[in-house]
C-alpha distance (Angstrom), angle and dihedral (degrees) to the residues before:
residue distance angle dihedral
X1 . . .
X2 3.88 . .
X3 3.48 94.4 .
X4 3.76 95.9 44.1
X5 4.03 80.4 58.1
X6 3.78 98.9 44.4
X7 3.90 86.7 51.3
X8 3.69 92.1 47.0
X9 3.75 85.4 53.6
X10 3.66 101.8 49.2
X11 4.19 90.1 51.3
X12 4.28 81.5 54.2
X13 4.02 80.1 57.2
X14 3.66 103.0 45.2
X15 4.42 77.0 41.6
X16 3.81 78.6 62.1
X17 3.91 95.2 50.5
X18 3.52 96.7 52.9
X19 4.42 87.0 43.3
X20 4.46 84.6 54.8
X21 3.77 81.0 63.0
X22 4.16 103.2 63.5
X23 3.95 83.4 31.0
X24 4.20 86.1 59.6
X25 4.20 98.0 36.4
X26 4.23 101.4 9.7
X27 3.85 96.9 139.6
X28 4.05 100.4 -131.0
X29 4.01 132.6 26.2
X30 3.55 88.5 -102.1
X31 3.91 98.7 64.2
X32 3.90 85.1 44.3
X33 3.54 87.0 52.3
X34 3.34 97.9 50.4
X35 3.51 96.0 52.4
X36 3.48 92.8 49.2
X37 4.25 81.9 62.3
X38 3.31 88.3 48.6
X39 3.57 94.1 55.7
X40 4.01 87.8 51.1
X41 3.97 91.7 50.9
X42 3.88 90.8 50.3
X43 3.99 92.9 45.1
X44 3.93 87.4 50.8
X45 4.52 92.7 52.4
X46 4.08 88.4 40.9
X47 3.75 86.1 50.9
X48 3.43 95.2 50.1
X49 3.83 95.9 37.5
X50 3.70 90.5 56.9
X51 3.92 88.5 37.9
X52 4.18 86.5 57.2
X53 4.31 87.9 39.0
X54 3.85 94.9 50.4
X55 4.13 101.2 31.9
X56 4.12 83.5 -122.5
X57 3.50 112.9 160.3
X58 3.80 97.8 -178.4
X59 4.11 86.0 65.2
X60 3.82 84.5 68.4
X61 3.85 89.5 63.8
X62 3.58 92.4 39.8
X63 4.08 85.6 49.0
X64 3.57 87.4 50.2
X65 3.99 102.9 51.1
X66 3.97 88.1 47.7
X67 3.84 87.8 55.9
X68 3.90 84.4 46.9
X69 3.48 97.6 44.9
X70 4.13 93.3 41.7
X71 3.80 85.7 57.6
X72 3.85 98.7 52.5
X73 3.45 89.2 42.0
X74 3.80 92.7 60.5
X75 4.02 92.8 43.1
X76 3.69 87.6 55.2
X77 3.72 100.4 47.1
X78 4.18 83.6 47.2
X79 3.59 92.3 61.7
X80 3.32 102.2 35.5
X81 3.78 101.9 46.2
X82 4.30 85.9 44.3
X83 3.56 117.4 43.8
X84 3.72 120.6 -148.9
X85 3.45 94.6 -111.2
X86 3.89 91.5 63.5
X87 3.64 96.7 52.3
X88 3.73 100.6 42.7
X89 3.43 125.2 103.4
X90 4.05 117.8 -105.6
X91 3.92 101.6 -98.9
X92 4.35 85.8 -141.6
């Protein structure tokens, strides 16, 4: 069953590969953007696939601040790539 996760884990990678791609040519911020979450979704299953492989609790946490961190990240690219005033409904 180890293996079956390691090899699980190293598609995830190569998943990551093909993600550096639209991060390097993605035609607007948002693609980039949302291959930069896609990177954080695919570090949080490796971690845990390795975590369940090796028996390493400590890649739980680590899981677990990436899924933190990919979550702030996306809040802060929301409301900095929209201001307020854009999304805000007409006060007419």
């Amino acid at each position: 069953m180890q293996s079956l996760y390691l090899a699980l884990a190293l598609f995830l990678l190569l998943n990551l590969a093909a993600g550096m791609w639209r991060v390097m040519y993605g035609p607007g911020a948002a693609d980039r953007m949302l291959a930069a979450q896609l990177f954080g979704t695919t570090a949080v299953a490796i971690l845990l696939l390795l975590a369940q492989a090796t028996g390493s609790e400590a890649l739980h946490d680590v899981a677990l601040v990436f899924a933190l961190l990919a979550a702030v990240t996306a809040v802060a690219f929301v409301r900095r790539a929209w201001p307020e005033s854009e999304s805000a409904p007409d006060a007419d």
